[in-house]
Structures are given as structure tokens and as C-alpha cells.
N, C-alpha and C positions, 0 to 999 in steps of 0.2 A: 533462125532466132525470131521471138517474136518482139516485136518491134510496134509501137501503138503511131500508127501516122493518120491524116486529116480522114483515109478511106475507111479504117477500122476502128472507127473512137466513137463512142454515143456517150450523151448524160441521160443521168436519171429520168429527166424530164421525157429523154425521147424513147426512155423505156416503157413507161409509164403511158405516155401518146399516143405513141406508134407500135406499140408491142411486134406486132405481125414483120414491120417493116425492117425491127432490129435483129428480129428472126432470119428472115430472109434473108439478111446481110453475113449474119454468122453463118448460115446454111453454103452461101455463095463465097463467103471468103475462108472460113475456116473458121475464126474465130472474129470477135471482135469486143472492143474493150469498153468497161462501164463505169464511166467515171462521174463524181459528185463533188461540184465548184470546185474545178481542175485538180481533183483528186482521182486519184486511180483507184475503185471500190473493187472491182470484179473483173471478170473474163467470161463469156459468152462464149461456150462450143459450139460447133457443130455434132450432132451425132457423130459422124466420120471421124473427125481429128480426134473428138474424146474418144472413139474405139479405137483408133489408132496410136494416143498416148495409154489408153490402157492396156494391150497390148504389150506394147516395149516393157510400162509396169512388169507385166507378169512375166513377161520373157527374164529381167533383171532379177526379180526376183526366186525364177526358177534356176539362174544361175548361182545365186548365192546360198539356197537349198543345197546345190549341187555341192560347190564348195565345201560345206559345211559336210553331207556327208562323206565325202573322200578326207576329212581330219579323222573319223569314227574307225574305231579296232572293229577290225573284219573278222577277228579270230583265226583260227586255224582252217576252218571249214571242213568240209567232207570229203576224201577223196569221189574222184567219179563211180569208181568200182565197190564201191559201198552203197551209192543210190542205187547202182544199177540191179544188183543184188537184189535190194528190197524191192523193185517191180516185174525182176524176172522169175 
């Protein structure tokens, strides 16, 4: 879970200051969190975790493709010896 504690928190200010430095933090922890006079504004990825949440994304969402086609009429189909026919 992500969980924002004293290691992963920046404000605006030290986005804005330190840019490079809040990089590096989200590079090295995974993420880290951007907030504005104790408001939570944003979330800073790292490349990695963001390909890594987008991933699962697509993985979830190749599953519910799947889903969706297994409700779909398949119809009768072809026997095999009717293809086979037309390529021999």
C-alpha cells in the first residue's frame, strides 16, 4: 500500500527548488508524494513502478476483454473436415 511517511513526502516548494533532488527520491523509492500547505496534490513515479502499475493496468484490462468475449455466440462453426477439404 502506499502509505505517504516523513521519507516520501515533498511540498511544492521543494519541487519547484530541488527538482532533480525530488527526482532522485522518486527514482530511489518508487514513488513519492507532492503535497501543497499539508494538502496531498500529486504522486511522483518512478519510471519502474509507473511501468510496473501500467502493466497490471493492461494485464486487468486484457482480462475483462477476455471476459467479455467468452459471453459472445460463437455460433455453430465449421466442422474440421470442411476446412480441411478446402485446402486439400
Amino acid at each position: 500500500m502506499l502509505i505517504p511517511t516523513k521519507n516520501n513526502t515533498k511540498s511544492i516548494t521543494d519541487l519547484r527548488e530541488d527538482t532533480l533532488s525530488v527526482l532522485r527520491d522518486a527514482d530511489r523509492l518508487g514513488h513519492v508524494y507532492i503535497f501543497n500547505r499539508s494538502d496531498p496534490t500529486g504522486v511522483l513515479l518512478s519510471v519502474e513502478e509507473f511501468t510496473f502499475f501500467q502493466e497490471i493496468l493492461e494485464e486487468r484490462q486484457d482480462m475483462l476483454d477476455a471476459m467479455e468475449l467468452e459471453k459472445e455466440d460463437r455460433g455453430d462453426g465449421i466442422p474440421i473436415e470442411e476446412i480441411k477439404k478446402e485446402f486439400l
